[in-house]
MARFI-435040 format. One record per atom (N, C-alpha, C, O, CB): residue number from 1; x, y, z. Coordinates in nm, 3 decimals. Glycine has a CB too. Example, Ala and Ser with C-alpha at 12.3 -4.5 7.8 and 13.67 -1.06 7.14 Angstrom:
BEGIN
<r><n>1</n><u>1.319</u><v>-0.569</v><w>0.780</w></r>
<r><n>1</n><u>1.230</u><v>-0.450</v><w>0.780</w></r>
<r><n>1</n><u>1.320</u><v>-0.330</v><w>0.780</w></r>
<r><n>1</n><u>1.424</u><v>-0.332</v><w>0.846</w></r>
<r><n>1</n><u>1.131</u><v>-0.447</v><w>0.905</w></r>
<r><n>2</n><u>1.285</u><v>-0.225</v><w>0.708</w></r>
<r><n>2</n><u>1.367</u><v>-0.106</v><w>0.714</w></r>
<r><n>2</n><u>1.290</u><v>0.003</v><w>0.787</w></r>
<r><n>2</n><u>1.341</u><v>0.114</v><w>0.804</w></r>
<r><n>2</n><u>1.408</u><v>-0.060</v><w>0.572</w></r>
END
This chain:
BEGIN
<r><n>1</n><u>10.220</u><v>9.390</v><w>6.925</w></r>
<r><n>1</n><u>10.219</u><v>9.410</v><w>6.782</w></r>
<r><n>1</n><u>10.081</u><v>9.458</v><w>6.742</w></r>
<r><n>1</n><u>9.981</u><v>9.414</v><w>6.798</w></r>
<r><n>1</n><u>10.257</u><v>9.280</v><w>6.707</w></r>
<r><n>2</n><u>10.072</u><v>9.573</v><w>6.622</w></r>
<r><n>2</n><u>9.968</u><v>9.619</v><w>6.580</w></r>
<r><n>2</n><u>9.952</u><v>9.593</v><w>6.430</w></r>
<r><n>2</n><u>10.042</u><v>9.612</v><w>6.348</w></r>
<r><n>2</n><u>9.965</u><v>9.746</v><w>6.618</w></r>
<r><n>3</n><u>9.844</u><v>9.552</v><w>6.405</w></r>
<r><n>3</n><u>9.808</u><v>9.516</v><w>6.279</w></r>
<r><n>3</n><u>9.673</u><v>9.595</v><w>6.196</w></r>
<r><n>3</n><u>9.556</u><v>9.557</v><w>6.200</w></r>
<r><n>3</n><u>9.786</u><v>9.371</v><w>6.295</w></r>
<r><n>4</n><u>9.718</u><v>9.692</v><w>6.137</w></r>
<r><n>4</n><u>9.599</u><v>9.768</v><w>6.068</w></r>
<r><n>4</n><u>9.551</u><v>9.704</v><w>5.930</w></r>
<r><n>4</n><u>9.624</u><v>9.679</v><w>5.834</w></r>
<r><n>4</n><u>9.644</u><v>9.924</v><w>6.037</w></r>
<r><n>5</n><u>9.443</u><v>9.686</v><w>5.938</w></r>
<r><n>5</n><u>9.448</u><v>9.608</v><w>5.797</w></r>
<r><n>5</n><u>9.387</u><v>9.726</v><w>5.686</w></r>
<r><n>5</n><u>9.364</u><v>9.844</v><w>5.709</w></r>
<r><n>5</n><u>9.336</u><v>9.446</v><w>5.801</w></r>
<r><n>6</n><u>9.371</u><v>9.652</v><w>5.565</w></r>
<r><n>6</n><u>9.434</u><v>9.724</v><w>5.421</w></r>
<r><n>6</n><u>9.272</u><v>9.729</v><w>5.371</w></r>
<r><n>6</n><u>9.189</u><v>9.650</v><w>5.416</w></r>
<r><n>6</n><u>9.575</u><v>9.608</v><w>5.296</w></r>
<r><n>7</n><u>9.248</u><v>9.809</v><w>5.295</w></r>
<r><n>7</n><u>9.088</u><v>9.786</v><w>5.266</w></r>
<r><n>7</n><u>9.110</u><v>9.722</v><w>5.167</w></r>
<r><n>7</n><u>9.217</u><v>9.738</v><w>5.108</w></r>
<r><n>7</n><u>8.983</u><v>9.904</v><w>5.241</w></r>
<r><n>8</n><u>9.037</u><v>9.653</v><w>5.131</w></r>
<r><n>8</n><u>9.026</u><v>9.508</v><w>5.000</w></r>
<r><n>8</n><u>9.035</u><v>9.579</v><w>4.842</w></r>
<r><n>8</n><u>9.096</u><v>9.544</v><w>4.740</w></r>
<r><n>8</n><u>8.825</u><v>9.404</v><w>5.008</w></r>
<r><n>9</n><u>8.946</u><v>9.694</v><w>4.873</w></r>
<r><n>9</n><u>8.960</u><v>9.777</v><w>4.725</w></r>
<r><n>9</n><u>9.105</u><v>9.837</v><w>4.674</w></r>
<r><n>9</n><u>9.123</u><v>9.857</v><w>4.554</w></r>
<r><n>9</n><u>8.861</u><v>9.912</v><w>4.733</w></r>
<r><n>10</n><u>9.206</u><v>9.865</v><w>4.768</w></r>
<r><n>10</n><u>9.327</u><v>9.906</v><w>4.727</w></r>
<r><n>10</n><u>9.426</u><v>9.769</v><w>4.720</w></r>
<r><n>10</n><u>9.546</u><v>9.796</v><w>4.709</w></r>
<r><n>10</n><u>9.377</u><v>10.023</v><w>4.827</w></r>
<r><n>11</n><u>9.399</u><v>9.663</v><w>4.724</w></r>
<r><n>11</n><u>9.473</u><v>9.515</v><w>4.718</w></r>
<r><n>11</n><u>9.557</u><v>9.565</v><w>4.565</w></r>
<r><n>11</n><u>9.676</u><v>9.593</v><w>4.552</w></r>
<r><n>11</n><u>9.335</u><v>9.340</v><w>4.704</w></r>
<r><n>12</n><u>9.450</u><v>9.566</v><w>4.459</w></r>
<r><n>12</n><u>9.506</u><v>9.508</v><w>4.343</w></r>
<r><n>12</n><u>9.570</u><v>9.672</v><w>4.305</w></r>
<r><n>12</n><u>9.669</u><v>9.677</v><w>4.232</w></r>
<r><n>12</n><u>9.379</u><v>9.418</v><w>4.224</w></r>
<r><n>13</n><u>9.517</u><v>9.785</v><w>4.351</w></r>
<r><n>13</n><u>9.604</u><v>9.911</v><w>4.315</w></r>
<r><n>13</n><u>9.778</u><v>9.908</v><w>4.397</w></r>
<r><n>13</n><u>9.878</u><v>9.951</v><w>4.340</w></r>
<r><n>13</n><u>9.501</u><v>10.062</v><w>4.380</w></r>
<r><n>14</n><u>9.777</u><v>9.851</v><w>4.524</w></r>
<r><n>14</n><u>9.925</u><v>9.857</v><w>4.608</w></r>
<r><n>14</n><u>9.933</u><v>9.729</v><w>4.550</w></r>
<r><n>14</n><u>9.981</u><v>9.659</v><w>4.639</w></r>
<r><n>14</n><u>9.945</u><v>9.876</v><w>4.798</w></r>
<r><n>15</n><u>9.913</u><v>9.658</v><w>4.450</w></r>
<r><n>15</n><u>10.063</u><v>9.517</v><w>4.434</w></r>
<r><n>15</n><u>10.160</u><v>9.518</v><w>4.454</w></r>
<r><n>15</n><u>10.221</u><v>9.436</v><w>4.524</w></r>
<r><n>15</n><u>10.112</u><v>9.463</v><w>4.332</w></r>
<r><n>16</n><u>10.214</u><v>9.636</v><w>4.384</w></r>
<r><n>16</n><u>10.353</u><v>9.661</v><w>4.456</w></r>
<r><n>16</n><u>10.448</u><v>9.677</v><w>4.577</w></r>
<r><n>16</n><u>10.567</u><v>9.654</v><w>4.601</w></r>
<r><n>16</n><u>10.369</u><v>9.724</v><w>4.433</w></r>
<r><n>17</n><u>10.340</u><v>9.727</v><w>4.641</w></r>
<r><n>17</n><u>10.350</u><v>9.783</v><w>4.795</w></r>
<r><n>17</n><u>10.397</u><v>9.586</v><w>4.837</w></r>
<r><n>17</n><u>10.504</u><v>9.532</v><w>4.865</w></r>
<r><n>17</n><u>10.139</u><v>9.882</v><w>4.885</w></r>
<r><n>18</n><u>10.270</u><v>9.540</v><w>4.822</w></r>
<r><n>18</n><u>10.266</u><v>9.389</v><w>4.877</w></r>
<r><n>18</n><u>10.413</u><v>9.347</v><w>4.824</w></r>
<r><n>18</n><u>10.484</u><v>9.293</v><w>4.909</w></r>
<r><n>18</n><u>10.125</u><v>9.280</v><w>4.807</w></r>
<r><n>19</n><u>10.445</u><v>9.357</v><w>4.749</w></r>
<r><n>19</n><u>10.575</u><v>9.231</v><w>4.638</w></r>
<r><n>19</n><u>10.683</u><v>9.309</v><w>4.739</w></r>
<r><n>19</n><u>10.767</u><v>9.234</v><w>4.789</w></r>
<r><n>19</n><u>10.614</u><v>9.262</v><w>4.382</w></r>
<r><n>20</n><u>10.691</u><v>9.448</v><w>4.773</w></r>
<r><n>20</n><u>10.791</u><v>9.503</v><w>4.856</w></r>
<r><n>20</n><u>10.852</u><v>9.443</v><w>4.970</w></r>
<r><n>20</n><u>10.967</u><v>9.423</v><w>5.007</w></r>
<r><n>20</n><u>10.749</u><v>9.604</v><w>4.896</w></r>
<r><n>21</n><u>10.683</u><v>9.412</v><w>5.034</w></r>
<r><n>21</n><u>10.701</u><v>9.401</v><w>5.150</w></r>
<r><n>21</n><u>10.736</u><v>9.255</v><w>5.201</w></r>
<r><n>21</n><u>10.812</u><v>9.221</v><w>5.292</w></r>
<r><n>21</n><u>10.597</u><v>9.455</v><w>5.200</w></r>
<r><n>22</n><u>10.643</u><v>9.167</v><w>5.101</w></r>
<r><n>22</n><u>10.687</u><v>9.028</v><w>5.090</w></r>
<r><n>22</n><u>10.863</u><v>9.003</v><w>5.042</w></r>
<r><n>22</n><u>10.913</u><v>8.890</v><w>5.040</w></r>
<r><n>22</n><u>10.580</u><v>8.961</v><w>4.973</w></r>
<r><n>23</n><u>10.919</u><v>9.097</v><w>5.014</w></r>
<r><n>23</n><u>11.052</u><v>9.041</v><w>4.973</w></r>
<r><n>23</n><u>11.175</u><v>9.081</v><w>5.095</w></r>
<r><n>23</n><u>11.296</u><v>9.074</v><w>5.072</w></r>
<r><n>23</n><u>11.091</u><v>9.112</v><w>4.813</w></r>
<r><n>24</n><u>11.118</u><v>9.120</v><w>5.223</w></r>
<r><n>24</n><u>11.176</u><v>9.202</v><w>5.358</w></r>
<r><n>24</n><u>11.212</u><v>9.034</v><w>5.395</w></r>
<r><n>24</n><u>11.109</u><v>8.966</v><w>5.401</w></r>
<r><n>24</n><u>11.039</u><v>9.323</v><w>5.488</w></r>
<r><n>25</n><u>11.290</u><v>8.988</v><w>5.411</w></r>
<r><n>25</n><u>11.374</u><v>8.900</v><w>5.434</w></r>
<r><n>25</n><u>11.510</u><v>8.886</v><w>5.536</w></r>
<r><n>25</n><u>11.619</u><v>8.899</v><w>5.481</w></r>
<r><n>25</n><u>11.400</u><v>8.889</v><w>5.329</w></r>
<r><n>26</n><u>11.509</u><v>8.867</v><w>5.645</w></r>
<r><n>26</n><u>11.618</u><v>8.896</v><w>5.707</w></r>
<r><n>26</n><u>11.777</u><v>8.887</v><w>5.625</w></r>
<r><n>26</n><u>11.872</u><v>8.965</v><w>5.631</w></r>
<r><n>26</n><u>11.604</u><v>8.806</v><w>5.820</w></r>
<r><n>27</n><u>11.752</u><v>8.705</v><w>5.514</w></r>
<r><n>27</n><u>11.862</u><v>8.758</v><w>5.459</w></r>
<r><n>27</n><u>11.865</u><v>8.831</v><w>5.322</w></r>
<r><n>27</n><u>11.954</u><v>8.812</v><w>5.238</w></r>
<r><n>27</n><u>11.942</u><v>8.662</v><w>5.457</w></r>
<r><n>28</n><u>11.785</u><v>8.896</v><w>5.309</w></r>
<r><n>28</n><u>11.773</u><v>9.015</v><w>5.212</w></r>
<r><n>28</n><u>11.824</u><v>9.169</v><w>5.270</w></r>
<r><n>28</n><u>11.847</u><v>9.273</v><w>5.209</w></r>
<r><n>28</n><u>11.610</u><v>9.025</v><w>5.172</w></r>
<r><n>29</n><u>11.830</u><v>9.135</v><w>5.417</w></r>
<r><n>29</n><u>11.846</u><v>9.307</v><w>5.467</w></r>
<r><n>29</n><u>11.958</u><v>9.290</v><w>5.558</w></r>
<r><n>29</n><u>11.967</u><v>9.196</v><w>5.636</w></r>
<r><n>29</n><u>11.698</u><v>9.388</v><w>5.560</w></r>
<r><n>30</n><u>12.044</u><v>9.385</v><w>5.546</w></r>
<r><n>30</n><u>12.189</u><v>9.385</v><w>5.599</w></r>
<r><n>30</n><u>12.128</u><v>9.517</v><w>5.724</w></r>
<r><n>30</n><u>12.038</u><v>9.581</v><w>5.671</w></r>
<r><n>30</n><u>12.345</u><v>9.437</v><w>5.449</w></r>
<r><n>31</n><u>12.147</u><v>9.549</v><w>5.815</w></r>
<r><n>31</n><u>12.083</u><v>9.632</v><w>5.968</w></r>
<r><n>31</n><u>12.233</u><v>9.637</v><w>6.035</w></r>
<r><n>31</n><u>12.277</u><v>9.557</v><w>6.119</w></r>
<r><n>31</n><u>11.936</u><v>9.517</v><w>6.093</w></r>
<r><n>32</n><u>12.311</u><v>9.763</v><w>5.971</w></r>
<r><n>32</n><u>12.426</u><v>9.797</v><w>5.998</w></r>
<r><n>32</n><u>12.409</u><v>9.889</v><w>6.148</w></r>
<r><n>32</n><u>12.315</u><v>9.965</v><w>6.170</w></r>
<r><n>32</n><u>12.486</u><v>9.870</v><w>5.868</w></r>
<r><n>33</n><u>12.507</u><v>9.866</v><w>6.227</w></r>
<r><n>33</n><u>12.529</u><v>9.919</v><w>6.335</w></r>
<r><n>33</n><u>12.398</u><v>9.817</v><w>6.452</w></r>
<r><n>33</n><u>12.407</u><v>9.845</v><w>6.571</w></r>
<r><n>33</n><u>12.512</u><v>10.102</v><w>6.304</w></r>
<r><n>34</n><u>12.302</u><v>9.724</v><w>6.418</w></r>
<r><n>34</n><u>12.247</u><v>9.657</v><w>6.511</w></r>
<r><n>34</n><u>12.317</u><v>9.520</v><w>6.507</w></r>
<r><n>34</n><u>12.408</u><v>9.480</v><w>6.434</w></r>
<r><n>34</n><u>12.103</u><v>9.658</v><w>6.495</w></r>
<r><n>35</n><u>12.206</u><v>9.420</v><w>6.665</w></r>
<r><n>35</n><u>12.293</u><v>9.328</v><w>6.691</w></r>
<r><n>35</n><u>12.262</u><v>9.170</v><w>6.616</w></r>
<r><n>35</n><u>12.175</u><v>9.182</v><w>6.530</w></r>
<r><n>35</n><u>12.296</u><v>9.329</v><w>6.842</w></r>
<r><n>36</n><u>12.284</u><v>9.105</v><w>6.622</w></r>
<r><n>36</n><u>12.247</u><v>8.999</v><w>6.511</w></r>
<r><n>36</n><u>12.041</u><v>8.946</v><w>6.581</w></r>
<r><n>36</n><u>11.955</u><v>8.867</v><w>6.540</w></r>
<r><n>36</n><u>12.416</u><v>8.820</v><w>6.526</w></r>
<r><n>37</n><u>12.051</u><v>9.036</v><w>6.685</w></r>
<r><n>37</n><u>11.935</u><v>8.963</v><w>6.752</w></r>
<r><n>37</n><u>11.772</u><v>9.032</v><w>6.677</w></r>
<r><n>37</n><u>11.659</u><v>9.010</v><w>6.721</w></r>
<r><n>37</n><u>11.953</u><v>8.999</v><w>6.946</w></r>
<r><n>38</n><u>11.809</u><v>9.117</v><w>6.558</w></r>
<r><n>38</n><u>11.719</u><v>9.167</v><w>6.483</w></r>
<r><n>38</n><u>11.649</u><v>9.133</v><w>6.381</w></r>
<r><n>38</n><u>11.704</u><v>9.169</v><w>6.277</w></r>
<r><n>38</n><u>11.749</u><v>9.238</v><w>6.457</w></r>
<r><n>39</n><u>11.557</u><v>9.082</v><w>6.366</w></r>
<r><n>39</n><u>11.521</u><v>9.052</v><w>6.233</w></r>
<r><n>39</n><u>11.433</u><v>9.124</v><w>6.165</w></r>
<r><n>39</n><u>11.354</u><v>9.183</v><w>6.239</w></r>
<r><n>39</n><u>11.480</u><v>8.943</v><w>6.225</w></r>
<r><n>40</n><u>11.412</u><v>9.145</v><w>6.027</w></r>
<r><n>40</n><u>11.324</u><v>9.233</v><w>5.998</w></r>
<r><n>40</n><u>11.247</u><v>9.137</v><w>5.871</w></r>
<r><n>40</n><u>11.318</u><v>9.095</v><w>5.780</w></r>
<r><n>40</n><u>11.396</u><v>9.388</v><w>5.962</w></r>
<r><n>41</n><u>11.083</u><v>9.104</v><w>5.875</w></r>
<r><n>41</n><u>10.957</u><v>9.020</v><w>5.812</w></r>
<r><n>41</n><u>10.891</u><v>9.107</v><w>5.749</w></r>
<r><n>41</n><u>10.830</u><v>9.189</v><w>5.817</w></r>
<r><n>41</n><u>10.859</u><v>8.948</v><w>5.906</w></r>
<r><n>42</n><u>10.880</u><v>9.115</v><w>5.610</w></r>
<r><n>42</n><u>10.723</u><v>9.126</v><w>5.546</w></r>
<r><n>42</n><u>10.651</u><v>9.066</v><w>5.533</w></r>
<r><n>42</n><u>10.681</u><v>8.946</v><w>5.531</w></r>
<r><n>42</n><u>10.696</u><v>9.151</v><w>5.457</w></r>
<r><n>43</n><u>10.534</u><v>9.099</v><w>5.517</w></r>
<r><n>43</n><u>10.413</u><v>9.010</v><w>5.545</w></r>
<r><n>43</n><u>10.328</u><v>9.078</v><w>5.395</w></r>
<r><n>43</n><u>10.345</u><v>9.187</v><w>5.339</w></r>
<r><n>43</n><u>10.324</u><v>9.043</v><w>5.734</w></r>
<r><n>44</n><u>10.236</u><v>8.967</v><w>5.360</w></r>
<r><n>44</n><u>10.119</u><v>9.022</v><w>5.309</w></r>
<r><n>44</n><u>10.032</u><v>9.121</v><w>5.332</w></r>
<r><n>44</n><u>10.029</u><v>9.127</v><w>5.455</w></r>
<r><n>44</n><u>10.064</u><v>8.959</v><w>5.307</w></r>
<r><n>45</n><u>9.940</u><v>9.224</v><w>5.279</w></r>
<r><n>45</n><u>9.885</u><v>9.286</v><w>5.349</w></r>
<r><n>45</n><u>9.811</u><v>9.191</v><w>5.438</w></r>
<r><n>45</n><u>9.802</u><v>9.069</v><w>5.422</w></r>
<r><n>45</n><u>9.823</u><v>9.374</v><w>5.285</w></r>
<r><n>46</n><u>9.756</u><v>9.269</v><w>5.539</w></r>
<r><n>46</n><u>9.630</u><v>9.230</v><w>5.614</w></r>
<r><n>46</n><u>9.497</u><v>9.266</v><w>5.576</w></r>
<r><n>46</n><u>9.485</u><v>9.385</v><w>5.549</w></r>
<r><n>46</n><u>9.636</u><v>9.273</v><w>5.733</w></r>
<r><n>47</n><u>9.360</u><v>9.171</v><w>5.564</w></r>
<r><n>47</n><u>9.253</u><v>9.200</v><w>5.546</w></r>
<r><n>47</n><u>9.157</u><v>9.175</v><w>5.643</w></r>
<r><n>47</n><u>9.189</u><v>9.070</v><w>5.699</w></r>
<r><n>47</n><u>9.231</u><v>9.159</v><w>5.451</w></r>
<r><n>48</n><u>9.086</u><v>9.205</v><w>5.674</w></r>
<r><n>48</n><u>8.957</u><v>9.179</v><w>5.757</w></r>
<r><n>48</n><u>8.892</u><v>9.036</v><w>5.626</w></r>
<r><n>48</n><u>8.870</u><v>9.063</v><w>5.508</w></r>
<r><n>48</n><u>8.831</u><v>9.372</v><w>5.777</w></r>
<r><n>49</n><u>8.872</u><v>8.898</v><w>5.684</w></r>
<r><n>49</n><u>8.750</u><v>8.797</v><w>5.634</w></r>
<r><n>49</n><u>8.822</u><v>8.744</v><w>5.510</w></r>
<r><n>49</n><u>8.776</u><v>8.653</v><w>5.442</w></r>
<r><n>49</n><u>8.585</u><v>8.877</v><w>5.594</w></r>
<r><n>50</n><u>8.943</u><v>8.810</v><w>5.484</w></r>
<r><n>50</n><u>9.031</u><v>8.772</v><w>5.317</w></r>
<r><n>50</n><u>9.081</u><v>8.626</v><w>5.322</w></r>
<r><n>50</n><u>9.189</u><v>8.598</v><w>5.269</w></r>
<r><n>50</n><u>9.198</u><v>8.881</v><w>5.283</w></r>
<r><n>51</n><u>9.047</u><v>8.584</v><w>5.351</w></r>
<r><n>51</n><u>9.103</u><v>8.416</v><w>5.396</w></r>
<r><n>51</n><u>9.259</u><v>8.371</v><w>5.365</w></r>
<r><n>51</n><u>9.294</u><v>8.255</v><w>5.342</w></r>
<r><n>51</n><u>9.008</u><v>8.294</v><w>5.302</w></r>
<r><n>52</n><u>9.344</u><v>8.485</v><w>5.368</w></r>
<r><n>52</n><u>9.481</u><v>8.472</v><w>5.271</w></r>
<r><n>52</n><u>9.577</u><v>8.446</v><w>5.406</w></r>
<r><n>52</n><u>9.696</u><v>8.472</v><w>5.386</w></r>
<r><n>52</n><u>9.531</u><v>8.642</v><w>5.158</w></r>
<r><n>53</n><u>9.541</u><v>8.392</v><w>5.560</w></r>
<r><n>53</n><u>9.598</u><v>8.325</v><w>5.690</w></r>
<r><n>53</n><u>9.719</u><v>8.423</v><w>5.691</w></r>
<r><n>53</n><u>9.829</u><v>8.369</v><w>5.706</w></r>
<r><n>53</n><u>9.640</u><v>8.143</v><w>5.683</w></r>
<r><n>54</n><u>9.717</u><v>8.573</v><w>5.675</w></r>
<r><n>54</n><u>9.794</u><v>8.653</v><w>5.749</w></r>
<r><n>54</n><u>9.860</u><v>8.690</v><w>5.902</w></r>
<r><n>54</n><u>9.960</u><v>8.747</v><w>5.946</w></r>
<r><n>54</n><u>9.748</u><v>8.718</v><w>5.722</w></r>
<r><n>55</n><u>9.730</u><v>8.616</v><w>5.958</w></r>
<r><n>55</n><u>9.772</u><v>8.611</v><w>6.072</w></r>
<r><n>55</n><u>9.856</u><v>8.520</v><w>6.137</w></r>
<r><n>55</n><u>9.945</u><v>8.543</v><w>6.219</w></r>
<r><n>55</n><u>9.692</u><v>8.617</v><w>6.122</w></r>
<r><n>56</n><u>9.804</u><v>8.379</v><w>6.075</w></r>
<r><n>56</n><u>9.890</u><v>8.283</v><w>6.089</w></r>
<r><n>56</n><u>10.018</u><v>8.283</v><w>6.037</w></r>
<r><n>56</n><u>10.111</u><v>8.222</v><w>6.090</w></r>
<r><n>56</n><u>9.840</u><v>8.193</v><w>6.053</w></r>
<r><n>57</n><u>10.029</u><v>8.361</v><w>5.917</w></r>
<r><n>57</n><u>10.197</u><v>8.365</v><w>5.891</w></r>
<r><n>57</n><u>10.304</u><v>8.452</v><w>5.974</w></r>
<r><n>57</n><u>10.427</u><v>8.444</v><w>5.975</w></r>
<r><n>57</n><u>10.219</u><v>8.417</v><w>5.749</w></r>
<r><n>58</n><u>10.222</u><v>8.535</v><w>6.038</w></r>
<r><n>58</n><u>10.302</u><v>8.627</v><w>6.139</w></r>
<r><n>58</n><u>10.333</u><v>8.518</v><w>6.251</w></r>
<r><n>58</n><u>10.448</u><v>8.479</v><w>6.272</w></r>
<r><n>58</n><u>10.207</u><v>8.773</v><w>6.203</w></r>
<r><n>59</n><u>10.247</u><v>8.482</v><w>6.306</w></r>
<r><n>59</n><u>10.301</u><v>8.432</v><w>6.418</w></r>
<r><n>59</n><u>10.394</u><v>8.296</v><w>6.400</w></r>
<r><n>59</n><u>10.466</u><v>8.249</v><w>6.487</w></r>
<r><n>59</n><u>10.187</u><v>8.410</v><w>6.506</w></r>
<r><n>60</n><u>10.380</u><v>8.259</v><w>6.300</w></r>
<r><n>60</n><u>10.447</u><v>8.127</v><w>6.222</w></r>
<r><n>60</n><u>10.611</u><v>8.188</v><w>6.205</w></r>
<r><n>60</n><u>10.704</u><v>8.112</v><w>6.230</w></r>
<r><n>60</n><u>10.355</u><v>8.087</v><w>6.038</w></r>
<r><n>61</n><u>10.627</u><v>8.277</v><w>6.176</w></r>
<r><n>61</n><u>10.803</u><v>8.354</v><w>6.169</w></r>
<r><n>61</n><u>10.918</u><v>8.307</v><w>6.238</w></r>
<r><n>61</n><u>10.910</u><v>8.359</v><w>6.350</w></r>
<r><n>61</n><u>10.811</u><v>8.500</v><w>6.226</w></r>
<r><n>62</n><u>10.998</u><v>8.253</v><w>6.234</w></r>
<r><n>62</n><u>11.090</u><v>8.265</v><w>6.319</w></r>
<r><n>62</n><u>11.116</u><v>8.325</v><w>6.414</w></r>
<r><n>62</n><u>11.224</u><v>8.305</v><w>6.472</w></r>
<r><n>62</n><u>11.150</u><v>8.277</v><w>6.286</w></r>
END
């Protein structure tokens, strides 16, 4: 897994981007024609030093 992180100055311009991505929910997303063994996670952005434990919530996932 690759994790590019977000520069701190575009945080509060992509909110949206974030609320998007935070709402990627396996049972929010129906993945027609795959097998139930898929799941698909949004995450917060990522920051370099942002203390907001992005990393820890990734690996915390189901």
């Amino acid at each position: 897994m690759k994790i590019e992180p977000k520069r701190t100055q575009l945080l509060n311009q992509d909110q949206w981007k974030q609320e998007l991505l935070e709402s990627i929910r396996p049972e929010n997303i129906e993945l027609v024609g795959e097998n139930d063994q898929v799941k698909l996670y949004g995450v917060k952005f990522f920051t370099y030093n942002d203390g907001r434990n992005v990393e820890q919530e990734i690996e915390n996932l189901p």
